[in-house]
C-alpha positions in Angstrom: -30.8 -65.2 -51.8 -33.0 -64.5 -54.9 -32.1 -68.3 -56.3 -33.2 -69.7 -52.8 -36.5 -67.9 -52.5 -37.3 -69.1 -56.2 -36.7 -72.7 -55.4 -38.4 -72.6 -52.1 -41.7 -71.1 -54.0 -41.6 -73.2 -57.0 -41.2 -76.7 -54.1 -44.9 -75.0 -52.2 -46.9 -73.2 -55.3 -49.1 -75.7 -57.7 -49.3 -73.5 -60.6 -50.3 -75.0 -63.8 -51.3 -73.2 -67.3 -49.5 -70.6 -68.8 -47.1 -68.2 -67.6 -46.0 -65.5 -69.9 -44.0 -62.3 -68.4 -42.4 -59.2 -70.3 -40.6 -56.0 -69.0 -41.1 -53.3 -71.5 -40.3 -50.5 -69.0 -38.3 -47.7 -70.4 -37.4 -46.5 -67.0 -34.5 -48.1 -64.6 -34.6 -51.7 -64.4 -36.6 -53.5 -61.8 -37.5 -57.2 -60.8 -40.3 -58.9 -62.7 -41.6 -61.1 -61.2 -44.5 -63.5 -63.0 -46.6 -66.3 -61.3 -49.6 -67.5 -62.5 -51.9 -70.3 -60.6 -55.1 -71.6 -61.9 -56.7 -73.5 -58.7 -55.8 -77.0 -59.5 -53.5 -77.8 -56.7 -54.0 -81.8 -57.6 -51.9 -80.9 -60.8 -49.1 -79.4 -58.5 -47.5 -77.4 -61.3 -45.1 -74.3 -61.0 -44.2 -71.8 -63.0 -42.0 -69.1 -61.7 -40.5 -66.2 -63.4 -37.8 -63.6 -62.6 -36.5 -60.3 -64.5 -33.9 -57.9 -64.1 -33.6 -55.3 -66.8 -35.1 -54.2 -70.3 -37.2 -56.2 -73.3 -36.6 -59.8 -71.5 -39.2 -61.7 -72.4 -40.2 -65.3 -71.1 -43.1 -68.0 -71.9 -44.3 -71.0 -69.9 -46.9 -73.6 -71.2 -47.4 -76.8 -68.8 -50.0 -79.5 -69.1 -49.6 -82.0 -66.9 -48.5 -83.2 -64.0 -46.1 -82.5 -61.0 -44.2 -79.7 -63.8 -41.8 -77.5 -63.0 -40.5 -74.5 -64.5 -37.7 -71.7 -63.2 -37.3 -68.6 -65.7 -34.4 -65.9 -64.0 -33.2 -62.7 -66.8 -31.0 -60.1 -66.1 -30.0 -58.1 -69.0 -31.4 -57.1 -71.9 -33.4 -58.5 -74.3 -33.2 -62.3 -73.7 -36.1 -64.7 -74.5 -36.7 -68.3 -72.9 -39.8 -70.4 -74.2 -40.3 -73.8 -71.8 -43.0 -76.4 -73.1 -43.7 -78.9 -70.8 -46.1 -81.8 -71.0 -46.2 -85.0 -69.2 -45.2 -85.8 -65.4 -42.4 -85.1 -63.1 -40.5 -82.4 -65.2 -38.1 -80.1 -64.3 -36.5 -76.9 -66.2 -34.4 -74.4 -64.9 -33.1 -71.3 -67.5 -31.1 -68.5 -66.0 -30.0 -66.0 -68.6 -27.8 -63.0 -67.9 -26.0 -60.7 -71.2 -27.9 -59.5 -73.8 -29.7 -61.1 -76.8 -29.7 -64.8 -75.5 -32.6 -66.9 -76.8 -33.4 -70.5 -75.0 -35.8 -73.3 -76.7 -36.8 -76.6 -74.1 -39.3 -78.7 -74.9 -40.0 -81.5 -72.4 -42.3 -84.7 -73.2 -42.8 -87.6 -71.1 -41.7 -88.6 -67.6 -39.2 -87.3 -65.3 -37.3 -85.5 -67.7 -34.4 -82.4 -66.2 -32.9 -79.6 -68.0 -30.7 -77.0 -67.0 -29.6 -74.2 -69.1 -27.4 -71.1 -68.1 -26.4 -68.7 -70.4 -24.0 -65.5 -69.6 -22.6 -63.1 -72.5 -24.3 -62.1 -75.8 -26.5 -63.5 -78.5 -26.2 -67.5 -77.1 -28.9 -69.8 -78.3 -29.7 -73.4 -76.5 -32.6 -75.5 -78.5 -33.3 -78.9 -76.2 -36.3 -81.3 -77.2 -37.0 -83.9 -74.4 -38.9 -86.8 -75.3 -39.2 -90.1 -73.1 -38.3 -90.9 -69.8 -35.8 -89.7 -67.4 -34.0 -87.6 -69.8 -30.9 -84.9 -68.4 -29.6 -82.1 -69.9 -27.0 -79.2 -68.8 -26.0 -76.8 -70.9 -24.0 -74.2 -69.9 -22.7 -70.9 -72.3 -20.5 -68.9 -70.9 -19.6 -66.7 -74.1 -21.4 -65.5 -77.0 -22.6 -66.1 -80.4 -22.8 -69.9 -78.9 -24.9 -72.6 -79.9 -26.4 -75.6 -78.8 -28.8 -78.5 -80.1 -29.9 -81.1 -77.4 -32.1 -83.4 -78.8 -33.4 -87.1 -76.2 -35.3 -89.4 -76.8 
């Protein structure tokens, strides 16, 4: 239910700019949830971000157009950092576990990447540069590693 709602707010908002969220709450976990909108609706950019747990912390930086970016973190201590730039991208990073880190870059046009990570201390670097670019990684373990690089 959680998944659906995300993807049916990130199809209506425009939300371009920045997005940054952190949950530094020493009490029981809760559900972050992060949106920011600048009112540009002619970029139509989303940014949409979703934490469960302790120390997860998540950054969003779009410039551009038609850019979308999903963020979900349960767990502890993950990190996701999505840099997009161009026109009709697309990342979606769903980290559960503890201490997994994910890197995407996206440059040009109508570039995809999808990234899911469950267990402990997993790392996923992707660098999209051109034009309709798609990556999936999926880590299922821990201590894994990955290194996408397009262009």
């Amino acid at each position: 239910m959680k998944n659906k709602l995300l993807f049916t707010m990130l199809t209506i908002l425009g939300v371009p700019g920045l997005a940054h969220a952190s949950h530094f709450d020493l009490a029981a976990s809760e559900y972050n949830f992060a949106v920011n909108e600048i009112s540009k609706g002619s970029l139509n950019q989303a940014a949409i971000i979703g934490q469960t747990g302790r120390n997860n912390d998540a950054w969003v930086r779009q410039d551009g157009n038609k850019l979308q970016a999903v963020i979900s973190q349960t767990g502890v201590a993950n990190r996701a950092k999505v840099d997009q730039s161009g026109y009709y991208n697309l990342a979606y990073v769903s980290q559960q576990g503890y201490g997994n880190e994910v890197n995407l870059k996206q440059e040009g046009y109508d570039n995809s990447a999808l990234v899911i990570q469950k267990g402990t201390a997993n790392r996923a670097d992707i660098i999209q540069s051109g034009t309709q670019k798609s990556a999936v990684v999926v880590q299922k373990q821990s201590q894994m590693a990955v290194r996408v690089i397009q262009r």
